[in-house]
C-alpha positions, 0 to 999 in steps of 0.5 A, a space after each residue: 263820243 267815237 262817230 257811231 255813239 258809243 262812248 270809248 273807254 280804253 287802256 294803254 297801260 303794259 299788260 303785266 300792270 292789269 291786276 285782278 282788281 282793275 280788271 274787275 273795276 274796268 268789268 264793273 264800269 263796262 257793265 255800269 255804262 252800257 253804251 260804251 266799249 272798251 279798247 285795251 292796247 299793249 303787244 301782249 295782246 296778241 297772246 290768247 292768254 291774255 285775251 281769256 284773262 280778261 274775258 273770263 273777268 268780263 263773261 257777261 259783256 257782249 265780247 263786241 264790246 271789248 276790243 284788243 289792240 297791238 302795240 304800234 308805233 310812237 307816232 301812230 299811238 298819238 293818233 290811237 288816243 284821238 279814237 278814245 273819249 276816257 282812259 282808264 288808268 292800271 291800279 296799284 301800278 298807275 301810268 307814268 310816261 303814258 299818261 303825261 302823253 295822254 293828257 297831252 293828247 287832251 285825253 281825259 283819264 281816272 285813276 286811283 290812288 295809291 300810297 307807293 310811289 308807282 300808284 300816286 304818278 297819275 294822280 300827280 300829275 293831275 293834281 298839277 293841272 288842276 283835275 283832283 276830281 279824276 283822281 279816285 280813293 278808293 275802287 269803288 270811287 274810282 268805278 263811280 267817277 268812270 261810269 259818272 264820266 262816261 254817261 253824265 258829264 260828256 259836254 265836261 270832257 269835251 271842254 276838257 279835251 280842249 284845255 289838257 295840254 295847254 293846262 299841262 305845258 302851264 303846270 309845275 311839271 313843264 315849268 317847275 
């Protein structure tokens, strides 16, 4: 939990994978979990665009509670995944590169499922280390599993934070 208590939620996932049913899902985590704010990161944020996408999505949350961030670069990405407690994966579209460095940075991460290969990346890189439970099934599963996350199991993310990388560098994907 970010040093003034609110629990941080973030995205770094590009812009063009955020459809309408993630945008919703993410609307429906941020009104499940009322102590917590929402950090979407990708250059495109500097468009008005996309910031009035996703604020008509989220009309109802106090806009204090949805931060916009630039892209920046590499070396500075790393330090921008300390300040966040959970990401929230895109869906149908999962992270691929993104999330393997996520989870290298020790920073925990939901995702839902998808059948295709670009919807099932994330997963399977979780299922190598061992966490299946951050993988959702369905929308709904996937809001269950953030919200229950991010108010109830924080000692879990915590300890979780400490074992990511090294349960990553012992998994299949760096040693397979």
């Amino acid at each position: 939990v970010g040093r003034d208590g609110i629990f941080t939620l973030a995205l770094f996932g590009r812009f063009e994978k955020y459809s309408p049913q993630s945008i919703e899902a993410w609307h429906k985590i941020l009104l499940r979990t009322p102590n917590s704010r929402l950090i979407l990161k990708d250059q495109v944020m500097r468009r008005p665009y996309a910031i009035k996408r996703i604020r008509e999505v989220m009309h109802d949350v106090d806009p204090k509670r949805i931060l916009f961030m630039q892209d920046c670069p590499h070396p500075e990405q790393f330090l921008a995944y300390q300040g966040v407690d959970l990401v929230l994966d895109t869906f149908p579209h999962t992270g691929g590169v993104t999330a393997l460095e996520i989870i290298y940075m020790g920073v925990p991460i939901v995702t839902l499922y998808n059948g295709q290969v670009g919807g099932r990346t994330t997963a399977a890189a979780l299922h190598a280390i061992g966490r299946d439970n951050w993988v959702a099934s369905s929308i709904d599963d996937y809001v269950r599993k953030a919200a229950k996350l991010a108010e109830l199991e924080r000692a879990e993310l915590g300890k979780a934070r400490t074992e990511l990388r090294d349960q990553l560098l012992k998994s299949p994907l760096c040693t397979g």
